[in-house]
C-alpha positions, 0 to 999 in steps of 0.5 A: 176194840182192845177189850176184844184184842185181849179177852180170850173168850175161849179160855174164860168159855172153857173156865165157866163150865167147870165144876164151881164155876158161877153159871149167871142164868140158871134157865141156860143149859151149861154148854160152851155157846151158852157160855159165850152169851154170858161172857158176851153179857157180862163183857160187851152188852151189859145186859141190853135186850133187843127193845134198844132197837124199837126206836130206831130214831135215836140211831143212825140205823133205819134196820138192824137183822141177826141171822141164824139157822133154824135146825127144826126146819132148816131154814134162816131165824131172823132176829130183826128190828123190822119184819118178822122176829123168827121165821115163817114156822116159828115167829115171837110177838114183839113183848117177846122179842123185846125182852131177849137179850142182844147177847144171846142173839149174838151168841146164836148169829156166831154159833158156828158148826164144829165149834159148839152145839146149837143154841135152843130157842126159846129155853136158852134165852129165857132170864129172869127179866123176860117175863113174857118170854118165861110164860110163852116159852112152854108154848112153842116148839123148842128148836137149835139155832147156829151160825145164820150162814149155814143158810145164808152166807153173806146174808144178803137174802135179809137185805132183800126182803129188807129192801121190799118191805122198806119200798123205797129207792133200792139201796146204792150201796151193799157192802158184804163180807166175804171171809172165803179165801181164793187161796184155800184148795178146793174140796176134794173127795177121798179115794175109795181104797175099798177093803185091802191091807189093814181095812179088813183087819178086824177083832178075829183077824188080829187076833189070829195074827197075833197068835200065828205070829207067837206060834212061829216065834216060838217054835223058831227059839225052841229050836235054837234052844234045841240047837244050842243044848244039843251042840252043848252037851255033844261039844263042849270045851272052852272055846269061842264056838261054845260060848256062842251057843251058850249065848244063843241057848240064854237068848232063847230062853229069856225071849220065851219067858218074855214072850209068855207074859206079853202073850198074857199082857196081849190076851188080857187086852184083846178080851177087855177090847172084846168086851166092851166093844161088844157092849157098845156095838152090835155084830163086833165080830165084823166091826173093821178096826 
């Protein structure tokens, strides 16, 4: 219990898939979720394989299930003491499923959407230890396992099936774990706000703002330019109105000098953008941004 208080999984996940870092089983893909089994087995089960589970006697256990979600399919991959290892599509002779590792099994039960990538089944659980395993794995369908309650939330379906294969008095007692809160707000689907105001701006339509926005500016400090030279050399004399003019006249000028180079800053910018949008993505022209 304090190992798993103090252990931040994230952190040392993260640090495994470094350049350098040591990746224990070369057979794994070096993702985050593939990460998290070799810190579950290296931290929690010490190596142990799911044969801990074929002599049920030793344990006050009668039946132990993991659940997953199958991806090929879209249906539960059970890992399970009794019945069938797998599913329906895709099940795994018992000198195979002897051999995988609890850790992976764990790995794949907690491999929860928007958090990792779907752990692959059977290249993934592959170790040089799993023998059978290594020498079926070419022959089977490669498939992404996940969190099992994507199919099945409180995994209550297992219990079930698990409850008529047994055939005995129906349990008294099923205790499941609900992490849902009644507190949380409920899903809402966002307004269609359609295309108005800035939703219809795209590459052509910025670029135009752009330049109508430069062409008023400019022409509105030219003629303050052209204003204040005017009032210059028609009335100049030492006085508060000609050091206005003087100011306005200066004023104009270092905007425009400005205004040049942002225009070149800007121009440069919009035709990187150009470019490699339209290398990453057909019809740019219409891309919304």
């Amino acid at each position: 219990m304090d190992k798993l208080r103090s252990l931040d999984l994230v952190r040392l996940g993260l640090a495994k898939l470094n350049d350098g870092a040591e990746w224990t089983n070369s057979n794994k893909r070096k993702n985050l979720i593939n990460a998290f089994a070799e810190i579950y087995d290296a931290e929690f089960t010490n190596g142990e394989t799911f044969d801990i589970f074929e002599n049920m006697d030793r344990s006050h256990l009668e039946e132990v299930m993991f659940n997953a979600t199958e991806f090929r399919t879209g249906i539960i991959f059970r890992f399970q003491s009794g019945g069938r290892f797998g599913n329906f599509h895709q099940s795994a002779k018992k000198s195979i499923w002897g051999e995988v590792k609890l850790a992976d099994v764990i790995a794949a039960s907690s491999c929860f959407t928007g958090g990792f990538e779907p752990i692959e089944w059977p290249r993934d659980f592959v170790h040089s230890e799993a023998l059978n395993l290594a020498e079926e794995a070419p022959l089977m369908h490669s498939a992404g396992l996940m969190d099992g309650g994507i199919y099945d939330n409180q995994g209550l379906d297992s219990i079930l099936l698990s409850e008529n294969r047994v055939a005995s008095e129906p349990y008294d007692l099923i205790i499941a774990s609900d992490v849902t809160s009644p507190y949380m707000n409920p899903f809402k689907f966002l307004d269609d706000k359609g295309d108005k105001g800035w939703r219809k701006w795209n590459y052509a339509s910025v670029r135009s703002r752009i330049i109508k926005w430069y062409s008023r500016m400019k022409w509105g400090l030219l003629v303050l330019f052209f204003i204040s030279a005017m009032y210059l050399l028609m009335n100049w004399s030492d006085s508060l109105t000609t050091g206005i003019f003087l100011s306005l006249g200066l004023l104009a000028v270092i905007l425009l000098l400005l205004m040049s180079r942002i225009k070149k800053k800007i121009s440069i910018y919009l035709s990187d953008a150009k470019e490699y949008l339209e290398k990453s993505l057909p019809m740019t022209s219409q891309l919304r941004i």
